[in-house]
N, C-alpha and C positions, 0 to 999 in steps of 0.2 A: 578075537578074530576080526580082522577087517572086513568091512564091504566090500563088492565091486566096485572096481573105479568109476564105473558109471553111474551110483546112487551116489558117491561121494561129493557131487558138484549139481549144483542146482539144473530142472532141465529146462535148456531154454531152445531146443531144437524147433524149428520149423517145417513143415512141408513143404515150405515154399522156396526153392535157394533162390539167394541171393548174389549179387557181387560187392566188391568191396568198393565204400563209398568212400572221398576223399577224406571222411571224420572217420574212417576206420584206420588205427597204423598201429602196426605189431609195436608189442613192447618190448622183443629181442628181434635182433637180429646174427644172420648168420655167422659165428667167429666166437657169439658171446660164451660166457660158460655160466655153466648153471649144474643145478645136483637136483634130483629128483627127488620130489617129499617123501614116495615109499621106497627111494635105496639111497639118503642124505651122501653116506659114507664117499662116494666117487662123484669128480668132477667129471663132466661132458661138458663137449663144446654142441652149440646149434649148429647143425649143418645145412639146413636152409628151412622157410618160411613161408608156410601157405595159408588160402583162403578154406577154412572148412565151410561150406555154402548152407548147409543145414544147419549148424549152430552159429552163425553171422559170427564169427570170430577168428582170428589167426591159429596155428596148429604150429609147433616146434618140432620138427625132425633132428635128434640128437644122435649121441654117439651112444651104440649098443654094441651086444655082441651079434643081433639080428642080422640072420644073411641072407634069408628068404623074401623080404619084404624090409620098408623103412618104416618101423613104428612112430606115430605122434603123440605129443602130448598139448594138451590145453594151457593156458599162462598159470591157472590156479597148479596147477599140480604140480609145477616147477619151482626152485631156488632160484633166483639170479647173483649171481656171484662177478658184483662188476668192479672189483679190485682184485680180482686174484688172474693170474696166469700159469697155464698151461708149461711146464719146464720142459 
């Protein structure tokens, strides 16, 4: 059995947010496609790109079935798939 996704990634959260400084820059952005480490099997594209303030790092909003809310993920948790396209 796996962990939670939350023990799965080291914790580098702050109390203190932050904003993002010119040495901070996403390592995807919006269009790219990527596969999630715990569902490999399907490609998603990123749909956009934001500052999470409490962990000083970028967050990926991908393609789910979620219709309630837009899930994020962190860059560790993701694939980058930057030769393959979307048919």
């Amino acid at each position: 059995m796996s962990s939670p996704w939350w023990r799965q990634f080291p914790k580098t959260e702050s109390r203190r947010p932050r904003q993002p400084t010119s040495g901070d820059q996403p390592h995807l952005a919006p269009g790219d496609l990527v596969r999630l480490r715990e569902k490999p099997e399907r490609f998603r594209r990123v749909l956009n790109v934001e500052w999470h303030y409490h962990r000083h790092e970028y967050v990926y909003i991908v393609e789910t079935s979620a219709t309630r809310f837009a899930p994020y993920w962190f860059h560790a948790q993701l694939l980058p798939e930057p030769d393959r396209t979307l048919a």
